[in-house]
C-alpha positions in Angstrom: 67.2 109.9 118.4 69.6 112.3 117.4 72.4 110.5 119.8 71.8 107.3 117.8 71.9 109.1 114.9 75.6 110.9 115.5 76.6 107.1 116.5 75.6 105.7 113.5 77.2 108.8 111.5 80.6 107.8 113.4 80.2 104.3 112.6 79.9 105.5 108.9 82.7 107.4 109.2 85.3 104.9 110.4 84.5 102.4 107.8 84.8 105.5 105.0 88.0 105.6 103.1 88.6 109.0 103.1 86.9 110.9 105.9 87.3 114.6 104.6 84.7 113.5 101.7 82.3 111.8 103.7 82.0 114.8 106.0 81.9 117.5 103.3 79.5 115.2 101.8 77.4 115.1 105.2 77.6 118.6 106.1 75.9 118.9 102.6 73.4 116.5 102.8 72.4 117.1 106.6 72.6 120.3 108.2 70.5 119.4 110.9 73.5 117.6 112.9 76.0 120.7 112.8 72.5 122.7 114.1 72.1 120.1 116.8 75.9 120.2 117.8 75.2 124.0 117.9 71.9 124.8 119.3 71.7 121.7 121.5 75.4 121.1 122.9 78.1 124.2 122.0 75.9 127.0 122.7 74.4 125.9 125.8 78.2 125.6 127.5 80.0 128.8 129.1 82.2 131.0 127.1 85.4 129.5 128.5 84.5 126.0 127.6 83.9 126.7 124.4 86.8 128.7 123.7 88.4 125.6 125.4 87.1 122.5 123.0 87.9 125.2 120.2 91.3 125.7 120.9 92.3 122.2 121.9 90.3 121.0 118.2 93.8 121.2 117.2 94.7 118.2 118.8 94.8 114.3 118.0 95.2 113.6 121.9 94.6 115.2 125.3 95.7 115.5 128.4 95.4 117.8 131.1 99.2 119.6 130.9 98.7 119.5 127.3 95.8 121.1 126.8 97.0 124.1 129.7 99.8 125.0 127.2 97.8 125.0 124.2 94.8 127.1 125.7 96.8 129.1 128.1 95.1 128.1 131.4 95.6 126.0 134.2 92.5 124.0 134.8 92.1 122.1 132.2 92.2 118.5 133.9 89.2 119.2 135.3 87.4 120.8 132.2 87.9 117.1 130.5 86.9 115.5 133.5 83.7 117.8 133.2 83.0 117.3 129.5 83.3 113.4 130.6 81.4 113.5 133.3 78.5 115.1 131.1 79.0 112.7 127.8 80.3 115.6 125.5 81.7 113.8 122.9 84.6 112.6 124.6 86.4 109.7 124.6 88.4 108.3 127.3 92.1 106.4 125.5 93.1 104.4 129.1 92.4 103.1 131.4 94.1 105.5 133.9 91.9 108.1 131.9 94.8 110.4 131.6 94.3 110.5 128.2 91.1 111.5 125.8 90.3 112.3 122.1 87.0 114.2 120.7 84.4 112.4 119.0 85.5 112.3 115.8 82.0 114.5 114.2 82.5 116.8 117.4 86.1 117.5 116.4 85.6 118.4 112.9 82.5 120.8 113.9 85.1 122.3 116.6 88.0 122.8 113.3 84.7 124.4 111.5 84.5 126.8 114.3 88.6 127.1 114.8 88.3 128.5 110.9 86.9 131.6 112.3 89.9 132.7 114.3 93.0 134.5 113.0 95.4 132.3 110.7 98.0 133.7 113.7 96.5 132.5 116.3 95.6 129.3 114.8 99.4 129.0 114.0 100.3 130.3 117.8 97.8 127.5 118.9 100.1 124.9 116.8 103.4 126.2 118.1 102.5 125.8 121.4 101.3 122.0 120.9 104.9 121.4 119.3 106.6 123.1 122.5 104.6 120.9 125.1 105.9 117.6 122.8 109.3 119.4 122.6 109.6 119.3 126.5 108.3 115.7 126.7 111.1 114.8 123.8 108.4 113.0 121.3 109.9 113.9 118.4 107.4 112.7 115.8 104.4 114.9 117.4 106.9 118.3 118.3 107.7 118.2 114.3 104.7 117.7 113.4 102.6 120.4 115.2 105.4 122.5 114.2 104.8 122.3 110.6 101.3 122.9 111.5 101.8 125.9 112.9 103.7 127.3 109.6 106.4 128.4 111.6 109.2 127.2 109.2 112.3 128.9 111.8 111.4 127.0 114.6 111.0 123.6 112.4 114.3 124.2 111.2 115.7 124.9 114.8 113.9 121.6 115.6 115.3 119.3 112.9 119.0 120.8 114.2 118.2 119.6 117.5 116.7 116.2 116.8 117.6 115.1 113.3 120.5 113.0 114.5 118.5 110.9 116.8 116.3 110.2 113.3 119.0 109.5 111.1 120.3 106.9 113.9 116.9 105.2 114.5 116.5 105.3 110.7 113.7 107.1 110.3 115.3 108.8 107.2 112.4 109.2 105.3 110.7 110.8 107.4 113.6 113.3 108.3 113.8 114.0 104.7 109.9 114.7 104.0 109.8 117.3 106.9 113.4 119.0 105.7 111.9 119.4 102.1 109.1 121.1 103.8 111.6 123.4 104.8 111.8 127.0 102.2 115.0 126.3 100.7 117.2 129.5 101.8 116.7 127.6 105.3 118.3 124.4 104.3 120.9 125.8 101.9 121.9 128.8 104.8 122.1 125.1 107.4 125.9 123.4 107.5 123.4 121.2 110.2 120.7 120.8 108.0 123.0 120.7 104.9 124.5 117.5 106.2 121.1 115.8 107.7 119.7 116.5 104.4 122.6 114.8 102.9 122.0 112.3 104.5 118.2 111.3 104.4 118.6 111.8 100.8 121.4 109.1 100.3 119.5 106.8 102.7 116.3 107.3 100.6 118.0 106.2 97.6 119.8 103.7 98.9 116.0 102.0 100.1 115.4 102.4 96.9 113.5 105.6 96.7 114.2 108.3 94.1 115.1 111.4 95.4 117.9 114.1 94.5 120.6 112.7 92.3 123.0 112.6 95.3 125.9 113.3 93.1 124.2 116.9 92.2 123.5 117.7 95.7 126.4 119.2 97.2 125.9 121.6 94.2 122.6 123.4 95.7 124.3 124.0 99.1 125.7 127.5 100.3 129.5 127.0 100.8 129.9 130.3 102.7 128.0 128.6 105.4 130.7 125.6 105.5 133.7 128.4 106.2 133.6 127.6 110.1 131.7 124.2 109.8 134.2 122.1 108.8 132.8 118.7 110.7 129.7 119.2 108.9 131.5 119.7 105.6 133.3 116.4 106.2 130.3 114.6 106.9 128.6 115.7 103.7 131.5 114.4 101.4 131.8 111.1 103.6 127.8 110.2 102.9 128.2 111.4 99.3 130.8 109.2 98.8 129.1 106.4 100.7 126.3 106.8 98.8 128.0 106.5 95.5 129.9 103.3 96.5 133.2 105.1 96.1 134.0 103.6 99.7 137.9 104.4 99.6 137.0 108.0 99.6 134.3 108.1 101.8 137.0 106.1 104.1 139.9 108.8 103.7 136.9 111.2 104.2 135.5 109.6 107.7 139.3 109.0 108.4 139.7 113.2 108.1 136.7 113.9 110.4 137.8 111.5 113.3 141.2 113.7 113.3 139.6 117.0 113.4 136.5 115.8 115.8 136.6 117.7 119.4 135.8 115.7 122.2 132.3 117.9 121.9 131.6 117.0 117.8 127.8 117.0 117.6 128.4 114.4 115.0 130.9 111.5 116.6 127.6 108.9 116.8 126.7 110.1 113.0 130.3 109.3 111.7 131.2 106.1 113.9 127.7 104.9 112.0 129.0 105.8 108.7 132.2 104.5 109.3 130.8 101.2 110.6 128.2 100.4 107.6 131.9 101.1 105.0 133.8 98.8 107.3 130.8 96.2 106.9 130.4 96.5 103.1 134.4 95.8 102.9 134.8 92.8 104.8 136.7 94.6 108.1 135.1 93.0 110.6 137.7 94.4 113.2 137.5 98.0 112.3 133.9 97.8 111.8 133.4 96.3 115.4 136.0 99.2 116.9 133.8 101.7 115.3 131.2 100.0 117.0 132.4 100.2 120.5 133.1 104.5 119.3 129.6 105.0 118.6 127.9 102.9 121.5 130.0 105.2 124.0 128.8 108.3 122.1 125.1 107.6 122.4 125.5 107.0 125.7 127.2 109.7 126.3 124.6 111.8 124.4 122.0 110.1 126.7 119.5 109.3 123.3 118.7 105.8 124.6 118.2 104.5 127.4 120.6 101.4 128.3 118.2 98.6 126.7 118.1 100.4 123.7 121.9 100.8 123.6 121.9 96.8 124.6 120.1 95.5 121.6 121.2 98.4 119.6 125.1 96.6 119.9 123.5 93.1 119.6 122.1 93.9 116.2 125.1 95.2 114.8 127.4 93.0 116.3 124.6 90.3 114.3 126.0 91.6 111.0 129.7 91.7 112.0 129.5 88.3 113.0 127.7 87.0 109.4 130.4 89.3 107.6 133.3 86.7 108.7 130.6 83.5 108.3 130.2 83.0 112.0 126.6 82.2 111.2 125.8 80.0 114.0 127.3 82.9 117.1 125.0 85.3 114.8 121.8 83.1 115.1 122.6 83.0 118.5 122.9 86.5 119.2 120.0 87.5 116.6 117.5 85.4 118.9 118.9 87.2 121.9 117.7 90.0 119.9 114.4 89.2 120.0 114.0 88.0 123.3 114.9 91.2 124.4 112.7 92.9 122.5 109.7 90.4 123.3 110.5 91.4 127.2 110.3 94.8 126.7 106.7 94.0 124.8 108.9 96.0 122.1 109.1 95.9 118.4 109.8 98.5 116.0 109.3 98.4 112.6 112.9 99.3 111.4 114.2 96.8 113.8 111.6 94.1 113.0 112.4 94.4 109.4 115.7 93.5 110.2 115.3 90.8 112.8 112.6 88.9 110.1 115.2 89.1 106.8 118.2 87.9 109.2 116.7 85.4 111.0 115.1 84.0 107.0 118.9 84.2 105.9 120.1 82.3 109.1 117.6 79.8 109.0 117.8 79.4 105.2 121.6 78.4 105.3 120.8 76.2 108.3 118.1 74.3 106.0 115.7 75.3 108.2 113.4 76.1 105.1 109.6 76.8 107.0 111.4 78.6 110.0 113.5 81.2 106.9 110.1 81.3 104.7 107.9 82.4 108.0 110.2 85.4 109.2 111.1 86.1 105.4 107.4 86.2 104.9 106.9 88.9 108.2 109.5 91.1 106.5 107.5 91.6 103.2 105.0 92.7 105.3 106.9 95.3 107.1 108.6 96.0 104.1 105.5 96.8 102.1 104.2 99.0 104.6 107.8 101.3 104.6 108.3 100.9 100.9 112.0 99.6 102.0 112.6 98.1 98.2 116.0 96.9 99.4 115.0 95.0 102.2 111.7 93.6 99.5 114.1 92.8 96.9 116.3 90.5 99.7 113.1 89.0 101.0 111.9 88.1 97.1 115.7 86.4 96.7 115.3 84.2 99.9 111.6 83.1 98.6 113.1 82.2 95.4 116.1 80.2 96.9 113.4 78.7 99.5 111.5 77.7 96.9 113.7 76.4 93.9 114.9 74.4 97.3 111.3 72.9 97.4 111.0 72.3 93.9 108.3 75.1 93.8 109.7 76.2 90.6 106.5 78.2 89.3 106.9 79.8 93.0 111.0 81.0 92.0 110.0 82.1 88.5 107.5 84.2 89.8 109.5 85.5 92.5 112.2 86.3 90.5 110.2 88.5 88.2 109.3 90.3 91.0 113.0 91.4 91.9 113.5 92.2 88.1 110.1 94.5 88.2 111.7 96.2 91.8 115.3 96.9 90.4 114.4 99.9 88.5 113.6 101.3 91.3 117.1 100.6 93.1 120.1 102.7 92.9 123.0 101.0 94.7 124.2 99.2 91.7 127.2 97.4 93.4 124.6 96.1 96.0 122.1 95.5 93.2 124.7 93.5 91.5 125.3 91.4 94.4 121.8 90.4 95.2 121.2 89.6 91.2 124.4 87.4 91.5 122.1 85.4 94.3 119.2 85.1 92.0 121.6 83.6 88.9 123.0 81.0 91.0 119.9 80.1 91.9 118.5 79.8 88.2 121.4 77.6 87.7 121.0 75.3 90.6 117.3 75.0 89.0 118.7 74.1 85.4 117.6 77.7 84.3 120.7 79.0 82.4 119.5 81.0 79.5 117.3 83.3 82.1 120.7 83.4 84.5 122.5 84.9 81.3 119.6 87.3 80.5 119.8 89.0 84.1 123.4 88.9 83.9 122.9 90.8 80.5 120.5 92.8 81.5 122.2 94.2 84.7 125.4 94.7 83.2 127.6 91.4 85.4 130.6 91.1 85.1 134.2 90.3 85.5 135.8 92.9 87.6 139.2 94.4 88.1 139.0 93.9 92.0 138.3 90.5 93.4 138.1 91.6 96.8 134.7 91.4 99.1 132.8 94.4 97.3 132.4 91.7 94.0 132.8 88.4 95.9 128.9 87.6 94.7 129.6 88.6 91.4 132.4 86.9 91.0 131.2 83.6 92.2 127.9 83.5 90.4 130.3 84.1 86.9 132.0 81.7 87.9 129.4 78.9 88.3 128.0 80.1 85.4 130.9 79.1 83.2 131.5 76.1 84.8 127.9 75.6 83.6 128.9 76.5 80.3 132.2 74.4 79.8 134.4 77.4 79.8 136.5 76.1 82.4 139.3 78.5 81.8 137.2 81.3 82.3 136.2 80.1 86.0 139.5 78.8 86.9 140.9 82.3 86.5 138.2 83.8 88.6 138.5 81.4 91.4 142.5 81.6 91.2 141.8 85.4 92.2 138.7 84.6 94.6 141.6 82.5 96.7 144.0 84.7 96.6 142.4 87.9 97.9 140.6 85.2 100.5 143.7 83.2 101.9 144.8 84.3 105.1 142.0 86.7 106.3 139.1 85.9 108.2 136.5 85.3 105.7 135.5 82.1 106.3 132.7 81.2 104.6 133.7 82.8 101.4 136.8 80.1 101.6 134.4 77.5 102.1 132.6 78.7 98.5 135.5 79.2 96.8 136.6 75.7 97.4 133.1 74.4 96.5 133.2 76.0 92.8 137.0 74.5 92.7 135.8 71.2 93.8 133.1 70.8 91.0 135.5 72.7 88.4 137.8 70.0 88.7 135.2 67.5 88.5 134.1 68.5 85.5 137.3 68.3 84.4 137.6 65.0 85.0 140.2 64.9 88.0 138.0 63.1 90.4 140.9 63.1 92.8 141.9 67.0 93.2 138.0 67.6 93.3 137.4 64.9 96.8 141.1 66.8 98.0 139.0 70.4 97.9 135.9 69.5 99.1 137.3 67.6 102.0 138.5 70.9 102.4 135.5 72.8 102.2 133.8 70.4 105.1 136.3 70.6 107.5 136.4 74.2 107.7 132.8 74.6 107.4 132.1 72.2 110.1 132.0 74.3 112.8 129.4 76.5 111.5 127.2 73.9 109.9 126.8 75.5 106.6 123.7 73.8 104.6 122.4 75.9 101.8 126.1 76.6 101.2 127.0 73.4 99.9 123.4 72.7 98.6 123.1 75.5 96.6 124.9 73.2 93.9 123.0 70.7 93.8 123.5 67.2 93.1 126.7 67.2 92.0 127.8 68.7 94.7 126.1 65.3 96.6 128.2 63.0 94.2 131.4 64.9 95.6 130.7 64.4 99.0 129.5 60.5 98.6 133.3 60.0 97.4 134.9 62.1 99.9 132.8 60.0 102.3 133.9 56.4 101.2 137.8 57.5 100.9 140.1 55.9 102.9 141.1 57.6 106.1 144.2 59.4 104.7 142.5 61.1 101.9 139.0 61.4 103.9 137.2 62.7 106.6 139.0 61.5 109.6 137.0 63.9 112.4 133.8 61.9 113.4 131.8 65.3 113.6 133.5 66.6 110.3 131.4 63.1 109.0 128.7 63.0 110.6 128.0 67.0 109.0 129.1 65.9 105.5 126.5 62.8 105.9 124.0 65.8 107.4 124.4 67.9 103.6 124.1 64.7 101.6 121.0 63.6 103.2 119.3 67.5 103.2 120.3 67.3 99.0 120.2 63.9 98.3 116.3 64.3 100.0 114.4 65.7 97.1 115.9 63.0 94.6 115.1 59.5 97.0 112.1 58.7 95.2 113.8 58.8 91.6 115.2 55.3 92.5 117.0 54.4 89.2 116.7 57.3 87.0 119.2 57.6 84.7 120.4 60.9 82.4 120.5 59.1 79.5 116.7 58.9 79.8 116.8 62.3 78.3 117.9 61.2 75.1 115.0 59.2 74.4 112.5 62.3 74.8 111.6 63.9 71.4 112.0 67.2 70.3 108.0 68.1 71.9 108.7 66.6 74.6 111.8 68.3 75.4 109.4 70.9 75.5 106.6 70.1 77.5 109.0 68.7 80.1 110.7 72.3 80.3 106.9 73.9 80.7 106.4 71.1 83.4 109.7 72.7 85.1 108.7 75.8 84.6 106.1 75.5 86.5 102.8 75.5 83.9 99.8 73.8 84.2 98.4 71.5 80.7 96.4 74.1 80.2 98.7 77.0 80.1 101.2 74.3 78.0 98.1 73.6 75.3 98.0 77.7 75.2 101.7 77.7 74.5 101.5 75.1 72.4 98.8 75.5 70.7 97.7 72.0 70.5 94.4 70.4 72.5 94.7 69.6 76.6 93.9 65.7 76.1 97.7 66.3 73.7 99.4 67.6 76.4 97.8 64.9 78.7 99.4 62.3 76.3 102.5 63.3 76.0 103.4 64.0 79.8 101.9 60.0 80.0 104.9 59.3 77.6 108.0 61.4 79.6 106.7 59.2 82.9 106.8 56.3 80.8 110.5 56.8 79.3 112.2 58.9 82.2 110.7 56.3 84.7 108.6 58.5 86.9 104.8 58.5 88.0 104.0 61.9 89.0 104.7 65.8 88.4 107.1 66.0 91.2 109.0 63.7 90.3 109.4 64.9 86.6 110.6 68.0 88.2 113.3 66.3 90.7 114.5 64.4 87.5 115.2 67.7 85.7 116.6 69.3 88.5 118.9 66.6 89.1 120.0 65.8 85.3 119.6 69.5 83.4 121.9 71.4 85.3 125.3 70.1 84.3 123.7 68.2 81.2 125.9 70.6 78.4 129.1 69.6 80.4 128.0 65.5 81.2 126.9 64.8 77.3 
């Protein structure tokens, strides 16, 4: 009775959301199962198993080696085998049975009974734990059983020796939680810890979590302790200028450190990383990938991973290298070599998941692949939620809006959208923020959405900078589209004139290829059909190889009407490459798509819509239901109902999706085509 009774107590237990309560509450309500744990099991066993299970109640797992260094003795193996053998509440965790873990009723009795011993002892117990882990290099359990054991010297000694390997497997959060566990005469009094700290901080709010106010930190540190630490010095100033997006310094900085390095620096894989992510964020592709090559030697060197981790460590980074200069189809390749790698090893981290999901949405999204980007952009929320990783939840949200205005799921975008807004806040790269809000506008305008483009522009404070080199390129592009939009053709020829200039003659492909896109349509506009054909010719051949989609049909239709013309010129002003053709016919068919079944809509169709109308038909785009129109209206459903009958009548449709493929297609460039 009392057997099925504990089992049913355990069962209660697990499906309890907070444990701690539920057994306070128990050891309130019955007494009698602590008596039966006491009289009937503990105090029938000899006084060295007991002083066994109460020693080794400390920990989550054990093992035989384990528990010898946390109890002292040299049997223990067999002691587990024993308490096995006679169904102590034990649990076996594999099949090898190598590894067990207490009941979990027995094991909080057992910490009742620990309670009694000396807080040193306890603590000695603890310390102990965190030196088996320490020898067995698992670094999550040796820090953690060292904070157990209050022992805030040999934590500190411990973060010295394995904070690096954190900071590179970006587990920064982490690193920074146990370092502000730390007393702070032990950080401040730590050039080591000083420059982790530094660190894990800037990478927290750079993820989007509020920490320190990096620019104040430096402040709190004991400079005395800098006087013969000059590496670590350097480091903190190149992260603190990271962090701020002042990347020239934080350039002349790591540029400093690489000069006074000795072939022994403790902090070579730290700075060829920090170097690497400035050279990424500027558009060097070269230095950044020669920075690469640095810091895979140093880890191996330091012998952190082991070879397939250094293998798929290079692949991913050499991933982001190769989308910095648009070589988006070798990055696809390499991203899914990625996974494969990972998928033989049986392998998948969460940091390293997160990323493989949001690139492989991004890759797939710009290949039109749209159900392929939306399931891996879709596994990345996930992960992200789990990690709170608000940069990596804000890109995901983008994609899904982009996926979706693609679809015509405009409710879908909207909602989407609102959900980046809501995260921003929270966000304090501002230059990166600025760039993924420049996504979000352009794709607000694609969807005919321009007075919400202009209040997120507003709000976040986008704008025409004084450099027009790769740190703004976003910005600068979705300002530009946005006064083509407007009819302020002035405005976005300047901004392109600059775009080309700093663009022409390097590497960066795919930001030609835009640049030429927004020319293309400028000129359009403008009425000089010919010039416009001349760029967008332009724009295919050199995007050819890579087979850009979403690139081109990002702008929508009249991007389509472009590329019909360039398609039916005459060989010298034309396409003259058959696969430079038979892509352009690939992008007219993946926009043109959506708008087949309008057959012979026309624009001037809008002009026959009344003022209400007008209205509900923006509602309809919007996304809103006749109910939710009737609300906003404030008029009766079977209203609604009529007048929706009376836009398919004059604009030539027969259902919702249609209405919606009509304004996509007409709204967008309707101020400019009146």
């Amino acid at each position: 009775g009392w057997i099925a009774a504990l089992n049913l107590t355990a069962l209660s237990i697990k499906s309890s959301s907070n444990m701690k309560e539920y057994l306070g509450n128990l050891s309130h309500m019955n007494e009698y199962v602590v008596e039966y744990m006491s009289e009937e099991v503990f105090n029938l066993l000899e006084a060295d198993i007991k002083d066994f299970l109460v020693k080794t109640s400390i920990l989550d797992t054990l093992n035989g080696s384990l528990c010898d260094e946390v109890a002292g003795i040299s049997n223990s193996k067999e002691i587990i085998c024993c308490l096995e053998k006679n169904n102590v509440f034990i649990n076996v965790l594999d099949d090898e049975k190598l590894n067990y873990r207490y009941h979990s009723l027995f094991a909080e009795f057992l910490r009742n009974r620990l309670m009694k011993i000396s807080t040193d002892k306890v603590e000695e117990l603890y310390l102990n734990a965190s030196r088996w882990y320490e020898k067995s290099n698992m670094i999550q359990e040796t820090l953690e059983y060292s904070i157990r054991s209050n022992n805030h010297r040999n934590t500190a000694r411990l973060i010295e020796k394995f904070g690096e390997i954190m900071i590179i497997n970006r587990d920064l959060v982490r690193l920074a939680d146990i370092i502000e566990v730390l007393p702070g005469y032990l950080i401040r009094n730590s050039a080591k810890i000083c420059a982790l700290y530094t660190m894990t901080v800037a990478g927290k709010n750079a993820s989007g979590n509020k920490g320190v106010y990096i620019g104040d930190l430096f402040i709190s540190f004991n400079e005395n302790v800098f006087n013969e630490s000059r590496e670590e010095l350097l480091l903190i100033r190149t992260m603190l200028a990271y962090a701020n997006e002042d990347f020239k310094t934080a350039l002349e900085y790591g540029n400093q450190m690489l000069e006074n390095l000795s072939e022994e620096g403790g902090y070579k894989c730290l700075f060829y990383k920090i170097l690497m992510q400035v050279y990424s964020v500027i558009g060097d592709s070269e230095k950044c990938k020669h920075c690469l090559d640095l810091y895979i030697d140093a880890v191996r060197k330091k012998n952190y991973f082991d070879e397939f981790f250094i293998d798929i460590s290079y692949i991913h980074i050499m991933v982001h290298i190769q989308c910095g200069v648009g070589k988006y189809t070798h990055a696809l390749q390499l991203l899914i070599k990625f996974q494969e790698r990972l998928n033989s090893y049986n392998i998948l981290l969460p940091a390293m998941a997160n990323c493989i999901y949001l690139d492989l949405g991004y890759l797939y999204y710009e290949f039109g692949e749209l159900e392929l980007s939306r399931s891996n952009v879709d596994k990345c929320i996930e992960i992200s939620s789990i990690k709170m990783d608000f940069f990596r939840l804000i890109s995901a949200y983008i994609l899904i809006a982009r996926i979706s205005q693609k679809r015509g799921e405009y409710d879908i975008m909207i909602k989407f959208i609102k959900k980046v807004d809501d995260l921003c806040d929270k966000y304090n790269a501002k230059l990166i923020m600025n760039n993924l809000i420049a996504y979000i506008v352009r794709a607000l305008l694609s969807a005919g959405e321009m007075e919400y483009a202009e209040y997120l522009i507003r709000k976040y404070e986008i704008k025409v900078q004084n450099s027009y080199d790769v740190l703004y390129e976003e910005v600068h592009l979705a300002l530009a589209d946005l006064y083509i939009v407007k009819g302020e053709f002035c405005k976005a020829e300047e901004i392109l004139e600059k775009l080309y200039k700093e663009v022409i003659g390097t590497k960066r492909n795919l930001s030609y290829v835009k640049i030429m896109i927004l020319k293309s349509l400028l000129l359009k506009c403008n009425g000089n059909e010919t010039e416009a054909v001349k760029y967008m010719k332009d724009a295919i051949e050199r995007a050819s190889e890579q087979k850009y989609i979403n690139t081109f049909a990002d702008f929508g239709v009249p991007v389509a009407e472009i590329i019909c013309k360039v398609l039916t010129r005459k060989e010298e002003t034309g396409l003259a490459n058959g696969k430079d053709i038979d892509y352009a016919s690939c992008i007219l068919s993946y926009i043109k798509e959506p708008e087949d079944q309008l057959g012979s809509a026309d624009p001037e169709m809008l002009r026959s819509l009344t003022r209400r109308e007008m209205e509900v038909l923006n509602y309809i785009f919007s996304g809103f239901t006749n109910k939710e129109i009737a609300a906003k209206l404030f008029v009766a459903e079977s209203t609604i109902k009529k007048h929706i009958n009376n836009i398919y009548g004059k604009i030539g449709v027969t259902n919702r999706a249609q209405v919606i493929c009509f304004y996509r297609k007409f709204a967008k460039y309707k101020t400019i085509r009146a």
